[in-house]
C-alpha positions in Angstrom: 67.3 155.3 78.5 67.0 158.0 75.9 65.6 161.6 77.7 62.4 162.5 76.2 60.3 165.9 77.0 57.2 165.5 78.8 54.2 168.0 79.1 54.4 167.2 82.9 56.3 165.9 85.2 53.7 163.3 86.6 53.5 162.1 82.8 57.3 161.6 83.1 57.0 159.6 86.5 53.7 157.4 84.9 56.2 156.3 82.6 58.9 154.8 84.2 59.3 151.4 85.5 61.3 150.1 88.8 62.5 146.5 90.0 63.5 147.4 93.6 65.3 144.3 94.4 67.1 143.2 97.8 69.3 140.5 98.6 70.2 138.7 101.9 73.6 136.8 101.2 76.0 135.0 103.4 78.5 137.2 103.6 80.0 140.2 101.4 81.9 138.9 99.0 80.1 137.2 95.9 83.5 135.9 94.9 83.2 133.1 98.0 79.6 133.8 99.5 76.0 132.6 98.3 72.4 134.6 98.1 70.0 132.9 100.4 67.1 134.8 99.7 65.8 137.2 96.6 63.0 139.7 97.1 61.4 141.9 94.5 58.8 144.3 93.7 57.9 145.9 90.3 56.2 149.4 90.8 54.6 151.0 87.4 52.2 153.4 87.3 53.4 154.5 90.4 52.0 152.0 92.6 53.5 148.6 93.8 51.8 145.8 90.7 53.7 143.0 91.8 55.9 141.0 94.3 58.2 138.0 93.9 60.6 136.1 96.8 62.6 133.1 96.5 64.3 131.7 99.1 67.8 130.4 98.0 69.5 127.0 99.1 73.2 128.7 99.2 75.2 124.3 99.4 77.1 126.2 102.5 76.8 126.9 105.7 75.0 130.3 107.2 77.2 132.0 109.7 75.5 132.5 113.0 75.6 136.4 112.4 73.6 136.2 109.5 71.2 133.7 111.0 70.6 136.3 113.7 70.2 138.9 111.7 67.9 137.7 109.0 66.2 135.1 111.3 67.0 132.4 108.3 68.2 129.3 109.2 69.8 125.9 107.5 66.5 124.4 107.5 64.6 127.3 106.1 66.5 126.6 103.1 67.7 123.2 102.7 64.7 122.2 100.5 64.5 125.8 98.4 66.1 125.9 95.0 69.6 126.2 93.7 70.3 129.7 92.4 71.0 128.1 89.2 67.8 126.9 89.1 66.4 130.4 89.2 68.4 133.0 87.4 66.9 132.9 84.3 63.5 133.8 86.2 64.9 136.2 88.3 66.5 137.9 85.3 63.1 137.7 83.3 61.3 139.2 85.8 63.7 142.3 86.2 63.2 142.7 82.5 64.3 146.0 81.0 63.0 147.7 84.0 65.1 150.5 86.4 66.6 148.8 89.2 66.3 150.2 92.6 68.1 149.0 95.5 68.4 150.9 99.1 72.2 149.6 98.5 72.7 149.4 94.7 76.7 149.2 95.4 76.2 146.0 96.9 72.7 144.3 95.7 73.6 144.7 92.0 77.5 144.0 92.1 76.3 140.4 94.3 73.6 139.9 91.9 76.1 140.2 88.3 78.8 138.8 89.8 76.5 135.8 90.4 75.4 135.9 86.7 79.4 136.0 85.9 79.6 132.6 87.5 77.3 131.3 86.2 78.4 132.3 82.7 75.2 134.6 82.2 75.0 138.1 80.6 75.4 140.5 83.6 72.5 143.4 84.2 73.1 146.6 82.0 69.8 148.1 83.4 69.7 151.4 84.3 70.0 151.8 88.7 68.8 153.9 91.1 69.8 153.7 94.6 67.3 155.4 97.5 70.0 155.2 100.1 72.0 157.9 97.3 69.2 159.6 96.6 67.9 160.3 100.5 71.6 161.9 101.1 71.0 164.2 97.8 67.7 165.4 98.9 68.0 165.4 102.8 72.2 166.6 102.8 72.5 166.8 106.3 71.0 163.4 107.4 73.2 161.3 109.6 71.9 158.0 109.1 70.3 157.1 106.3 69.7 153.6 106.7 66.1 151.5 105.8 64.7 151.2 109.3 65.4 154.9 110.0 64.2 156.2 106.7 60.9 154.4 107.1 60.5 154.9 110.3 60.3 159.2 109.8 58.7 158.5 106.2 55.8 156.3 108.9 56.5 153.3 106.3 55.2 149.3 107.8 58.6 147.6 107.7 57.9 144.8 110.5 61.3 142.8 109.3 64.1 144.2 108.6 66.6 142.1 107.0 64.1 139.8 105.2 64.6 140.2 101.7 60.9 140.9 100.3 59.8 143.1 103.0 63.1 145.5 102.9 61.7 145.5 99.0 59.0 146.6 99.5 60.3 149.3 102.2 62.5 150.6 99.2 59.9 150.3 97.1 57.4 152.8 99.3 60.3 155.0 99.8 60.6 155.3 96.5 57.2 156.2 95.9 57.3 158.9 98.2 60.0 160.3 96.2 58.5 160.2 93.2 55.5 162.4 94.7 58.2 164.6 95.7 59.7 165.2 92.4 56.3 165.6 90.9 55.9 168.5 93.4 59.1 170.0 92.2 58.5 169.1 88.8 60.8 167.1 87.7 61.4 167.1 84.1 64.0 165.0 82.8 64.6 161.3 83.5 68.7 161.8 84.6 67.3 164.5 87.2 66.3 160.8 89.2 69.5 159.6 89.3 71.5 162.8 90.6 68.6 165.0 92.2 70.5 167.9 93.5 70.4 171.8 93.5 66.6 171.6 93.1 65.4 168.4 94.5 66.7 169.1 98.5 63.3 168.5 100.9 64.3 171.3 102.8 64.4 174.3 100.6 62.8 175.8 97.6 64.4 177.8 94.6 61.8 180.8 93.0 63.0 182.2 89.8 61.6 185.4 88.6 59.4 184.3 86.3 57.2 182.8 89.2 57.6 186.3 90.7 56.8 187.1 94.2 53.9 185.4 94.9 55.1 182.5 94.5 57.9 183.1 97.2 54.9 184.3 99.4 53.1 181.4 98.5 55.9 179.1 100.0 56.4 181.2 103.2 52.8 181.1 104.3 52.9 177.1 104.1 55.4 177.4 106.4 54.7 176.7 110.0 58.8 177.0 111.5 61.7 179.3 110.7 63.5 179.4 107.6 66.0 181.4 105.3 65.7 183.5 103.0 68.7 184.6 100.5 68.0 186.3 98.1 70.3 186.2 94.7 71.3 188.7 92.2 73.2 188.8 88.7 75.9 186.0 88.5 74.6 184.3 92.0 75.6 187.0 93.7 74.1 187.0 97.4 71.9 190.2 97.8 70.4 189.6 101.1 70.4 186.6 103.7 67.2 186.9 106.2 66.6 184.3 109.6 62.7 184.6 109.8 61.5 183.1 112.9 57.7 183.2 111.8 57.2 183.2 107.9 53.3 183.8 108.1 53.9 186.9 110.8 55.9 188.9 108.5 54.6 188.5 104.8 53.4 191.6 104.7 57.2 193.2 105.5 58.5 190.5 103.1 56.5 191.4 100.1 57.5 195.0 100.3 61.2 194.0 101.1 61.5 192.2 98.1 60.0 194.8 96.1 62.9 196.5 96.4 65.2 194.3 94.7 66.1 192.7 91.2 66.7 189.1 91.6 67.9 186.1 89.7 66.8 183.4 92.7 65.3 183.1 95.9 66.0 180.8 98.1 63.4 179.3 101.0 65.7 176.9 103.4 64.1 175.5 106.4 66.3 175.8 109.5 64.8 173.7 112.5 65.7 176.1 115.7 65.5 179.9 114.4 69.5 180.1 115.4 70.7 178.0 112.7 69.4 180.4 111.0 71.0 183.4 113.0 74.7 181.0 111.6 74.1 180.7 108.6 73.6 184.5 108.5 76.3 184.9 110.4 78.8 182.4 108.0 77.8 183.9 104.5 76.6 187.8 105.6 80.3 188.9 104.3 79.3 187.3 100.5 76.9 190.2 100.8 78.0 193.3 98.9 78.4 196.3 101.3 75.3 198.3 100.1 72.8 195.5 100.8 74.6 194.3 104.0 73.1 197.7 105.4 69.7 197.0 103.7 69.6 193.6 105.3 70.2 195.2 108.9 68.3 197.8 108.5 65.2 195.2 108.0 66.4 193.2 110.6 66.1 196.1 113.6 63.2 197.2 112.4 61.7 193.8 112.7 63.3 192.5 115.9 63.1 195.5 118.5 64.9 193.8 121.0 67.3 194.8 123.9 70.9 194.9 123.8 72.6 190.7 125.0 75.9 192.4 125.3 76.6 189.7 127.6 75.5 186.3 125.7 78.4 184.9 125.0 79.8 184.8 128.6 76.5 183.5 130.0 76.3 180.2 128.6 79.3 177.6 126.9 77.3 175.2 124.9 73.7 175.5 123.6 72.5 172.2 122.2 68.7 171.7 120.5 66.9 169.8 118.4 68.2 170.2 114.9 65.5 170.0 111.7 65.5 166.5 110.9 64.1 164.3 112.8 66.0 162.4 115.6 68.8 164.7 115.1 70.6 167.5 117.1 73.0 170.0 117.5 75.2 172.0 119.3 76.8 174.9 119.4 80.0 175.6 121.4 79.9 179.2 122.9 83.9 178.5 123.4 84.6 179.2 120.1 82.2 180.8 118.9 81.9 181.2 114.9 79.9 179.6 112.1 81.9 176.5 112.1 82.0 175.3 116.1 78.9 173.0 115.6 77.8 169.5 116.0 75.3 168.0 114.6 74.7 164.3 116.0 71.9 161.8 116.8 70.7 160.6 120.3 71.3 158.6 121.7 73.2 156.5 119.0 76.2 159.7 118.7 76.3 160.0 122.6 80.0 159.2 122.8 81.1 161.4 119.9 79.1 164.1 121.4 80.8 164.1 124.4 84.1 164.0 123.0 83.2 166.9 120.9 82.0 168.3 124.0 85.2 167.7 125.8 87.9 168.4 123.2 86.2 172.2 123.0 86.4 172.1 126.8 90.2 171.4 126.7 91.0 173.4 123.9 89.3 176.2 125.0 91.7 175.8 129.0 95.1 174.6 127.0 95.3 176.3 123.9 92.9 179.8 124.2 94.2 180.3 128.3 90.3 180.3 129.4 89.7 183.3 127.0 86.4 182.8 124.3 86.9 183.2 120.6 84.0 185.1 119.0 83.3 185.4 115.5 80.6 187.2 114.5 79.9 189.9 111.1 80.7 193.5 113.1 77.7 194.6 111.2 75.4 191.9 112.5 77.0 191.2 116.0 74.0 193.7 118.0 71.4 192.6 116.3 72.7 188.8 116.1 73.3 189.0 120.4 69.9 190.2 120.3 68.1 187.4 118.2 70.0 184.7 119.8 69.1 185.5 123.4 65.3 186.7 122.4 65.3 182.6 120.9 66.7 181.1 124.1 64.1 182.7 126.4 61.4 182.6 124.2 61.2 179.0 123.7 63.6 177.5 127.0 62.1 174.1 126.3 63.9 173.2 123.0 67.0 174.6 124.4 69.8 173.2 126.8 72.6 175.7 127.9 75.3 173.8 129.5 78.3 175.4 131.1 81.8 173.5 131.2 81.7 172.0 134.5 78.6 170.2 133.3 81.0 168.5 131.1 84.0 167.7 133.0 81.4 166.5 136.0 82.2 162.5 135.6 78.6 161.5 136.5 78.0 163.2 133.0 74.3 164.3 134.2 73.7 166.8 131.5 73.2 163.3 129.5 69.9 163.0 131.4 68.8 166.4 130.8 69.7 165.8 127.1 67.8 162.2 126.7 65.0 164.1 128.0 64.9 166.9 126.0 64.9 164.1 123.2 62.1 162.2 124.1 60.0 166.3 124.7 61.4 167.2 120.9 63.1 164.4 119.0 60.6 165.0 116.1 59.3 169.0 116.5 59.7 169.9 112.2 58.3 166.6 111.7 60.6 166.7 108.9 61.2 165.8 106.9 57.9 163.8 106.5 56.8 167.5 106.0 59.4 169.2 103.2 59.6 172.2 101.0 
């Protein structure tokens, strides 16, 4: 497809046709295995205009797994057609059109590879996979899988595994992304394909033409705490601020960045306000010397806090919800540096929590003799000790502080107090269903 220049982005998106296709097969391999049942959805104009299903009579048997897990049977299909008998419509009807799959690497591959056998010209559309897409615009998602995606997107998908209605899932998912790139004004057709650096649901990127309005604009929308790094010449990184409550301190932040000339800001949400406090913490020595003192300097006079001298003795691991939904993460006090995280879901990650949880345990008794590792910027570390223990008592119900013998205990009930933290917080951004 030949890029073209649009006068707006939602002109751009009006344009563009999608097939979203899914298949439900026998098996994996297209070499030996069948299709048993087709379902697709055309979306133009940005809305769903049409659906089409077959069901496919594969001439071999369906293993028991796959009867299970798409609820089709032998009998379901012994009367339907021959995929022979309708390739050339299924082709037709996919047209010219982009194709969209939630698994393009194995829906299209199946599908040509079907069309080989059959001595047919194989697809030369262009493709689109959602399941791609989500991990370019939500990077730290652990699952990314149909059911999950439409269950925080709050997308009907009553049966998964049934070709025409994991279609039409895609298909809505889809739609919601093209709402989202109209937001962030998309402007070339390739930007769908690879939608990085811009396109991520979970930050915004001001230039100075937009000025600063515009980055005050985006803070006062904000209702949890997020970064704020501010760029100079060459992406040089002028400032990194944590700001627990964007709204509360506009005023400070309009003056603050009055002060600078910039080539970017950058507006990251961060879930809990001490993944913020890290990711300070990880990049504050990119900072040139003269504005590490600026950055400081803003930061004490914003967070009058008492000295927490003492943090990093009190308390081994700190886990809490993390920003996207269902997830979490946790912080090992054991080691403590910008790196000596976890993020994981819950309950599905349970085990490799705990063995996270365990190998810091032994590690920290075998290898570092009982004694703590702490990493932290000499020119934040007050300031940080300060934040971090001002966020824990603040808000005590989104954080669990567990010490090592809560660990090693072989009942393991720091599980329960973690499933019910989960169900209290699993979804507190409600993001990212709500985005940048």
């Amino acid at each position: 497809m030949s890029e073209k220049n649009y006068n707006t982005s939602g002109e751009l998106l009006q344009s563009l046709k999608f097939c979203v296709i899914d298949l439900e097969t026998t098996g994996g391999n297209p070499e030996t295995e069948k299709i048993i049942e087709i379902g697709m959805v055309k979306i133009e104009n940005r809305r769903i205009a049409e659906e089409r299903s077959f069901l496919i009579n594969p001439q071999k048997e369906i293993p028991d797994f796959v009867q299970k897990l798409t609820g089709i049977r032998r009998a379901d299909v012994e009367h339907s057609p021959r995929i022979e008998e309708v390739i050339d419509e299924i082709v037709a009807y996919i047209g010219s059109d982009i194709l969209v799959a939630h698994n393009t690497s194995f829906d299209i591959p199946f599908l040509n590879g079907v069309l080989k056998k059959l001595q047919r010209p194989t697809l030369d559309n262009k493709v689109i996979c959602t399941n791609i897409m989500t991990k370019y615009m939500i990077p730290d998602i652990m699952s990314s899988n149909l059911n999950y995606m439409s269950q925080i997107f709050g997308i009907a998908h009553s049966q998964a595994h049934r070709a025409i209605e994991d279609a039409r899932a895609t298909g809505m998912l889809l739609l919601k992304y093209l709402d989202i790139f109209e937001s962030k004004n998309i402007r070339k057709v390739n930007q769908l394909y690879y939608p990085r650096n811009k396109f991520e649901l979970d930050r915004a990127i001001i230039e100075p033409s937009e000025g600063i309005p515009k980055v005050l604009g985006v803070l006062e929308r904000i209702e949890q705490p997020c970064i704020l790094t501010i760029k100079g010449d060459n992406g040089v990184i002028l400032t990194i601020l944590p700001i627990k409550s964007p709204k509360v301190e506009l005023v400070h932040l309009e003056a603050y960045l009055a002060e600078f000339r910039w080539s970017q800001i950058h507006i990251r949400l961060c879930g809990p306000f001490i993944e913020g406090l890290f990711f300070m913490n990880a990049n504050f020595i990119k900072i040139p010397e003269v504005y590490r003192k600026k950055t400081v300097e803003y930061l004490k006079a914003r967070h009058v806090l008492p000295p927490a001298p003492r943090l990093i003795d009190e308390h081994d691991f700190v886990i809490t919800p993390h920003l996207i939904s269902g997830q979490f993460i946790v912080y090992s006090f054991l080691n403590f540096s910008p790196y000596s995280q976890l993020i994981f879901k819950f309950p599905s990650h349970k085990k490799k929590l705990h063995q996270f949880l365990a190998s810091q345990v032994s590690r920290f008794e075998q290898q570092q003799k009982s004694k703590k590792k702490v990493f932290i910027q000499n020119d934040i570390k007050d300031i940080f000790l300060a934040m971090f223990h001002h966020a824990l008592v603040s808000e005590p119900e989104i954080y669990l502080t567990l010490k090592n013998s809560d660990i090693k205990d072989d009942r393991k009930l720091y599980l329960n107090r973690l499933e019910a933290l989960a169900g209290d917080e699993a979804d507190r951004y409600e993001f990212p269903s709500k985005h940048l």
